[in-house]
N, C-alpha and C positions, 0 to 999 in steps of 0.2 A: 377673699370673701367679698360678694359685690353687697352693698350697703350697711350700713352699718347703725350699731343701736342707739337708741336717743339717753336711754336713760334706764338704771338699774335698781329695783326697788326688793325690798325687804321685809313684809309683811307677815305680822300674828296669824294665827289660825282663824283669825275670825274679820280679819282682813285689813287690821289697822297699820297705819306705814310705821315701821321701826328705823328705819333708814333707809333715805334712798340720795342715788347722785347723778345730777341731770350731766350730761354729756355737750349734747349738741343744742339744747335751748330751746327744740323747738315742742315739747310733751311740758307738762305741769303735774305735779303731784295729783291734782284732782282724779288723773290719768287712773289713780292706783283704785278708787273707790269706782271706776267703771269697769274697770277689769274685772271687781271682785263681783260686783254685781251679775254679769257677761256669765263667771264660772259658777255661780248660784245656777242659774239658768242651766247651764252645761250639765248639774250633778241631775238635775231630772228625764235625763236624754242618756240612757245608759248604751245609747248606741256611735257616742259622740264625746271618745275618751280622750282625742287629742291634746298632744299640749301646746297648742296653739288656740289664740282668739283672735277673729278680726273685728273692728268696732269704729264706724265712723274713721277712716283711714288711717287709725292706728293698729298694728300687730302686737297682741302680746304671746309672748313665750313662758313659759315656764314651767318648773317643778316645786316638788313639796319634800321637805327633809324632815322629821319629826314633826314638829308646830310651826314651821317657818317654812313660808314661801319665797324661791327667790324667781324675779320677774324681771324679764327687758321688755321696754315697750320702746318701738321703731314706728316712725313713718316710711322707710324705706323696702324697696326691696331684698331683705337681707335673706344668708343661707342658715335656715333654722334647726338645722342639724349641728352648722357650727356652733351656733348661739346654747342651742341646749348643749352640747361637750360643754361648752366655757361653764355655763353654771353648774357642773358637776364638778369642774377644776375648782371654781372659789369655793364649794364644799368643804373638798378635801383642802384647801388652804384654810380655811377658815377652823377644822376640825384638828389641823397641824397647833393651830395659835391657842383654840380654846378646848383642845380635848372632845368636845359635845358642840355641835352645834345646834343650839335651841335658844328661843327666847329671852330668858335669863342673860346667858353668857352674849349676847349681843347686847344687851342693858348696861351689863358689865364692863362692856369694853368699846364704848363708840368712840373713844379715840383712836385706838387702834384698827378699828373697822373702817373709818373715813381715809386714814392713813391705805389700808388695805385700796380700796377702790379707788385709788387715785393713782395707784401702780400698777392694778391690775388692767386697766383699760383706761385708751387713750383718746379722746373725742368720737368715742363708741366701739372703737376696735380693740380687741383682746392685745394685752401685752404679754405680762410675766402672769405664769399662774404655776409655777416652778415654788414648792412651801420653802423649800430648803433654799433656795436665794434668796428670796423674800425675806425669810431669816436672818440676813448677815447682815439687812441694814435698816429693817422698821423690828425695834425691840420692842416685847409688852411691857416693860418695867418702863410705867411712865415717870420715873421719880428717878430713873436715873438721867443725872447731868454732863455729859460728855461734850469732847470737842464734834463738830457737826462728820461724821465718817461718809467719805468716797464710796459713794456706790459701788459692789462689786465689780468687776470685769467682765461678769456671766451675763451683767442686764443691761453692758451696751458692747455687743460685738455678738455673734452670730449664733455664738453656744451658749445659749438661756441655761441649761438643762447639768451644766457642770462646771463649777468652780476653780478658779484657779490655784496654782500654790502647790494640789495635793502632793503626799510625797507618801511613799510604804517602802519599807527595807525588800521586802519583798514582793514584788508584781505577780499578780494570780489573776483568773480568769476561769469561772467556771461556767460550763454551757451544758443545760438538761432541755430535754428534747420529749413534752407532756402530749401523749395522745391519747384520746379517747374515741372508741369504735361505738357506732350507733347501729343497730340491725333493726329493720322490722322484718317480721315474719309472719306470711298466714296460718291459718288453723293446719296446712296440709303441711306444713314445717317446709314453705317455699321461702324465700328470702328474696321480700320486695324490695328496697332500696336497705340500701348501704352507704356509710361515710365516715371519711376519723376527722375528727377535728383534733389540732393540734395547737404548740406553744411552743416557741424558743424561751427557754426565761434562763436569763444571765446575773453572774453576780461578777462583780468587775471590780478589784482592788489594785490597779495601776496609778502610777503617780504620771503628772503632769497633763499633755492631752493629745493623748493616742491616739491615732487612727486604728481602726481594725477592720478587716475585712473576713466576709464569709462566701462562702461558696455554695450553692445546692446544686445536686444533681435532677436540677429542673428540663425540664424535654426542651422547652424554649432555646434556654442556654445550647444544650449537649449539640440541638439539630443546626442552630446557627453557626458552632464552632465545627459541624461537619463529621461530628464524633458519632460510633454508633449508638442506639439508645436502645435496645432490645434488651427489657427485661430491665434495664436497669435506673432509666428515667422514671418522673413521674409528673402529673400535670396538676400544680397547686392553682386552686381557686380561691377567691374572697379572702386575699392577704392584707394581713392589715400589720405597719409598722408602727414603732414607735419614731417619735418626736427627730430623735437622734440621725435616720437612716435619710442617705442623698436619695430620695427619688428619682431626680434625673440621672444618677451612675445607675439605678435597679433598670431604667428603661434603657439604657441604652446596652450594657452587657450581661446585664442580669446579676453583675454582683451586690451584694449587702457592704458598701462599705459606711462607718459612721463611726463618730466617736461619741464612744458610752458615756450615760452618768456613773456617776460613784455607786458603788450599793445595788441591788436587788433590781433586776426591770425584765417589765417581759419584751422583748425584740420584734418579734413578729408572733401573728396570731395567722394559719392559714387552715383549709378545711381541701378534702378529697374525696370526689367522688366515684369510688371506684367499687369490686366487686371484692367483699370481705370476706373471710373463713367465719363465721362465728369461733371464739377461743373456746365455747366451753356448749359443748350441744345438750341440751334437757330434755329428757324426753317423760310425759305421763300418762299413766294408764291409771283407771278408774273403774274399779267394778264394787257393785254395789249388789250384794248377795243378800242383807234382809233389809229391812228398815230398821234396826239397830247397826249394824256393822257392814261397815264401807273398807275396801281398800285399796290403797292409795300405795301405786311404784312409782316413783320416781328415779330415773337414772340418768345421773351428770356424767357427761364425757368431756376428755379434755381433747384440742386439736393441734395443740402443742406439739412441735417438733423435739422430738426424741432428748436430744440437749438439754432444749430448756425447760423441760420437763423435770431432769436432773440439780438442775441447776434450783429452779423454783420450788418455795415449800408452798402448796396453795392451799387457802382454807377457804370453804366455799359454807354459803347461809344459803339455804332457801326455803323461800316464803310461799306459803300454799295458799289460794284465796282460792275457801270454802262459799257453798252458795248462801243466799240468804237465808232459807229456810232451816240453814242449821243451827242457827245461830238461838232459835226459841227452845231450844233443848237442854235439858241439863245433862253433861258431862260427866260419866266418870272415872277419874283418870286412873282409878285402880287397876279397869280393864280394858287400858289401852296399852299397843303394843306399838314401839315402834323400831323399824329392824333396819340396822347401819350394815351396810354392805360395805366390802373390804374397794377401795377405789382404784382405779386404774386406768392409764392412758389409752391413747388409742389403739 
């Protein structure tokens, strides 16, 4: 990440500093009451949602979580897409230690919160923002008296993201595979753009610290290793891994290999843009015979291959949006009729 941030602040909804922890020495607290002033300004410019300010050669970043603002303010050139992930990660750290993160519970707890940002970033640069190691060695119970405990293994060597030690009688590994198809379609039932976006999401119960790898039937891969790909590749766009996955082994053969955390994670997040079947085609017709009584066909087809057809029990809702003018009428539902036709595939 080229530059890095001066100093991390903590701000009420109305813009007073709850905490903040300077980094690099060169921003002053006063930094926090120009910023807020800067974003006063901003809410009258509704065309200027960014969350970024610049101000006299300071940048500030940030978001809003319930009544807390949290802000990095840089004189450098830093990457602000990095910088906003990281305050999304102290969120969720922060939301691991106190449940809620709001006002209050930062009142509550600034020991713990000083403690927090002294580990989570190091002379501006993001460190561990991993809840669950954080965990093993800054406790909330500040009343307990212990001997001083050795930082994990996870937060000085390479695998932030998994602990050492684990152990399960049994080793498991489950991998679902979440896709969602987007269509649009014009009035003439053509089908303008298509695409699935998708999800690996994993749950990983092995002991110690595996390596794993995965495979995809990506056209990159299949055409580099000389394999045919008709019909059977596919060209994944806009992939996004988790924390875990070697980047340089994904560029160089195309494999996924990485070793997992413990528990629930999603792996990769990738999207396709390709030419989709719609699963489920609608079609309506509309006639309108007096000005009391309209009627209304709708027919759902499925496009479901034969199989899974059998295989699926599908229950389908659908939503009719009536025009505005109907809406000034009184309804009676005594003499409405409405007529379930018997369903069936294609």
């Amino acid at each position: 990440m080229a530059g890095a941030a001066s100093a991390l602040f903590l701000l009420d909804i109305k813009g007073r500093v709850l905490v903040w922890r300077d980094y690099r020495g060169d921003v002053s607290a006063a930094q926090a009451e120009r910023f807020f002033t800067k974003l006063i300004e901003k809410e009258g410019d509704p065309q200027s949602q960014d969350p970024v300010v610049y101000d006299n050669g300071v940048t500030y970043m940030f978001i809003q979580h319930s009544n807390v603002y949290l802000m990095t303010a840089t004189r450098q050139n830093c990457n602000a897409a990095s910088l906003l992930f990281f305050l999304h990660r102290v969120v969720d750290v922060f939301k691991h230690y106190f449940e809620e993160l709001e006002e209050e519970s930062l009142r509550d707890n600034f020991v713990v919160v000083y403690e927090l940002l002294d580990e989570i970033m190091d002379f501006g640069y993001p460190q561990y923002t991993e809840a669950k190691i954080l965990s093993e060695f800054i406790k909330t119970d500040a009343y307990r008296m212990e001997v001083t405990q050795r930082p994990p293994m996870a937060v000085t060597n390479a695998v932030s993201w998994r602990s050492e030690g684990i152990n399960y009688k049994k080793n498991e590994v489950f991998l679902d595979v979440v896709e969602s198809v987007n269509i649009l379609v014009n009035s003439n039932g053509q089908i303008i753009r298509s695409d699935v976006v998708g999800a690996l999401k994993m749950r990983t119960y092995l002991s110690g610290m595996p390596e794993c790898k995965l495979g995809l039937n990506d056209r990159v891969l299949l055409e580099a290793q000389g394999r045919a790909t008709k019909g059977k590749a596919i060209d994944l766009e806009d992939i996004k891994f988790h924390q875990c996955v070697r980047l340089a082994r994904f560029e160089n053969d195309r494999t996924i290999s990485f070793i997992p955390p413990d528990g629930s994670f999603d792996l990769m997040t990738y999207r396709l843009s390709t030419q989709v079947k719609p699963l489920i085609w609608v079609e309506a017709q509309v006639e309108k015979h007096s000005r009391s009584r309209v009627e209304i066909m709708v027919k759902a087809r499925s496009q479901f291959k034969e199989l899974l057809l059998r295989m699926l029990r599908l229950w389908c809702l659908c939503l009719l949006m009536l025009p505005v003018q109907m809406f000034g009428h009184q309804w009676d539902l005594q003499h409405m009729h409405l007529k379930m036709m018997h369903y069936c595939g294609k």
